[in-house]
Wavefront OBJ file of the C-alpha trace (Angstrom):
o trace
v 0.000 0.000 0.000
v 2.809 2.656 0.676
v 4.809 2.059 -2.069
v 1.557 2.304 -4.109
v 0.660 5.330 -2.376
v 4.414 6.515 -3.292
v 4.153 6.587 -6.663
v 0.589 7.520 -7.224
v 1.446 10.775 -4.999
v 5.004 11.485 -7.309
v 2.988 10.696 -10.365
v 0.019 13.328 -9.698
v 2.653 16.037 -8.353
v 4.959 15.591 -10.916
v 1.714 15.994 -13.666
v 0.749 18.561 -11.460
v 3.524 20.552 -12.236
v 3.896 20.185 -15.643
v 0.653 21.398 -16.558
v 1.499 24.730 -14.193
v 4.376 24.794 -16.334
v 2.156 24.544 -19.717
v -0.175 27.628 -17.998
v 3.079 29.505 -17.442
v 4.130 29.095 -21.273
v 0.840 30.086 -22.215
v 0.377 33.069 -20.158
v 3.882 34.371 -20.029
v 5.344 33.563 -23.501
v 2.820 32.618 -26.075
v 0.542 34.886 -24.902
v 0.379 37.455 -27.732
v -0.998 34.806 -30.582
v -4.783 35.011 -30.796
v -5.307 31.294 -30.538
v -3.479 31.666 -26.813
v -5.667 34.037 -25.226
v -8.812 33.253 -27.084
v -8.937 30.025 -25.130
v -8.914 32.221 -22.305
v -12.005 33.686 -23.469
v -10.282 37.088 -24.492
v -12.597 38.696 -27.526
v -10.410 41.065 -28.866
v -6.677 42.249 -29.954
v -7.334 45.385 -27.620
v -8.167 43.088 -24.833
v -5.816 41.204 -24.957
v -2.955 43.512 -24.533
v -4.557 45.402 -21.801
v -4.747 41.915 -19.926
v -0.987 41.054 -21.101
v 0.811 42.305 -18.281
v -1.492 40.208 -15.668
v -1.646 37.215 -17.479
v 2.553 37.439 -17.348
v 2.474 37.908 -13.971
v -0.056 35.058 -13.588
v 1.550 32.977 -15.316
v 4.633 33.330 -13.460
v 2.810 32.590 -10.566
v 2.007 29.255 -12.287
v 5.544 28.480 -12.884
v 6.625 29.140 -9.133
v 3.894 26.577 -7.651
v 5.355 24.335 -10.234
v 8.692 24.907 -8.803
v 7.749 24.230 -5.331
v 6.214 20.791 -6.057
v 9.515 20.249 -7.777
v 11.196 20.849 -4.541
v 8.338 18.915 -2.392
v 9.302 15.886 -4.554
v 13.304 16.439 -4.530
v 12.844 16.877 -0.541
v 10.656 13.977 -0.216
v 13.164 11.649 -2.179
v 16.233 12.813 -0.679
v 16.117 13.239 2.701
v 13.920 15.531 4.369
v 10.741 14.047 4.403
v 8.613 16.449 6.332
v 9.746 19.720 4.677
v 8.809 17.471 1.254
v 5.708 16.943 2.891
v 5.088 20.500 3.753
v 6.082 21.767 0.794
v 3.386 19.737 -1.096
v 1.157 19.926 0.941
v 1.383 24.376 0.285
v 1.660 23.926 -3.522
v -0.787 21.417 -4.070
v -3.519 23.310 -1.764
v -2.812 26.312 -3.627
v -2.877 24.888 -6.919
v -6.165 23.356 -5.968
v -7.566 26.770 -4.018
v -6.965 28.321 -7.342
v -8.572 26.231 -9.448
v -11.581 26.676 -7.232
v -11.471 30.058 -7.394
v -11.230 30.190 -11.506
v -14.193 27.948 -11.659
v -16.149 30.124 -8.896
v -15.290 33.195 -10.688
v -15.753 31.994 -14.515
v -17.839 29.256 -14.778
v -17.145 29.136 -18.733
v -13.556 27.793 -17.644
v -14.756 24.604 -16.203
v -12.371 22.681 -18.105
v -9.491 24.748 -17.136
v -10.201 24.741 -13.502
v -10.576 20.775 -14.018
v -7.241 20.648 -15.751
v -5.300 22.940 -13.277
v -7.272 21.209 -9.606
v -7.971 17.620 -10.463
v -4.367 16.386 -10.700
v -3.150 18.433 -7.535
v -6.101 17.140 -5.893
v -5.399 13.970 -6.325
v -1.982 14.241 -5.358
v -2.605 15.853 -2.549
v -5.384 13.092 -1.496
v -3.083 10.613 -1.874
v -0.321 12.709 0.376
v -2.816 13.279 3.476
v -3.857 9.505 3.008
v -0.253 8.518 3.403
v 0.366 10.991 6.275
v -2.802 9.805 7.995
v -2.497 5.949 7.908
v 1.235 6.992 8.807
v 2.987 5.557 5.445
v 7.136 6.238 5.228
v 7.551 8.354 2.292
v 10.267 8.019 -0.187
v 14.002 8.661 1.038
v 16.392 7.160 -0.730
l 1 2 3 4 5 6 7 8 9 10 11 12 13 14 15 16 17 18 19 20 21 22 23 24 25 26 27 28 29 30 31 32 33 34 35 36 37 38 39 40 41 42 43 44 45 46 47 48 49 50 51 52 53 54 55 56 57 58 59 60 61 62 63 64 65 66 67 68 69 70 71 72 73 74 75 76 77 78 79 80 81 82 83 84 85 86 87 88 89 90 91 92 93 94 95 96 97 98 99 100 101 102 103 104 105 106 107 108 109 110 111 112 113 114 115 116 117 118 119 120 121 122 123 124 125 126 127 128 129 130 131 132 133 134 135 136 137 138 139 140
């Protein structure tokens, strides 16, 4: 069951973070092509460079909670399992907390908010399952 446990939780971080990494590209370098921030239901050129400068910064934001589950995971395998645990257990909340908060504030982006809170979700289900039924994490 740990080892199970173990994986499934690396597994769902790890994808976790690669699709903040995909929201950073989109919002902090692609942004400027039409097909990029139409899917983020932008209407117009105009629009879309007022909202250029946030969505940067957003996405930046993005690619720091991707960094962090990075670090969870490196913690978590080499050493320092509780700041691993900690550290996951802030990214994955907040990547989660976000996701709610897209999909309470823009109902149209259902799919996004799925994309960007399922994954963490699970990850982080799978990390309070292990902490609760007391399961040694990774250290190698």
């Amino acid at each position: 069951m740990g080892t199970t446990l173990q994986i499934l939780l690396a597994v769902f971080a790890g994808l976790a973070a690669l699709v903040h990494v995909f929201a950073f590209v989109l919002e902090s370098i692609i942004w400027p092509k039409p097909k990029v921030w139409k899917r983020f239901g932008v209407k117009s050129q105009a629009d879309a460079d007022v909202l250029e400068q946030m969505a940067f910064n957003q996405g930046f934001y993005n690619l720091f909670l991707a960094i962090g589950t990075g670090i969870g995971l490196f913690l978590l395998v080499y050493g320092n399992v509780m700041g691993g645990k900690w550290v996951l257990l802030i990214t994955l909340s907040s990547m989660v907390l976000a996701a709610a908060v897209l999909l309470l504030t823009n109902r149209k982006l259902w799919r996004a908010a799925l994309l960007q809170g399922l994954i963490p979700l699970l990850g982080l289900a799978c990390l309070l399952w292990a902490v609760t039924i007391r399961v040694p994490l990774m250290v190698l």
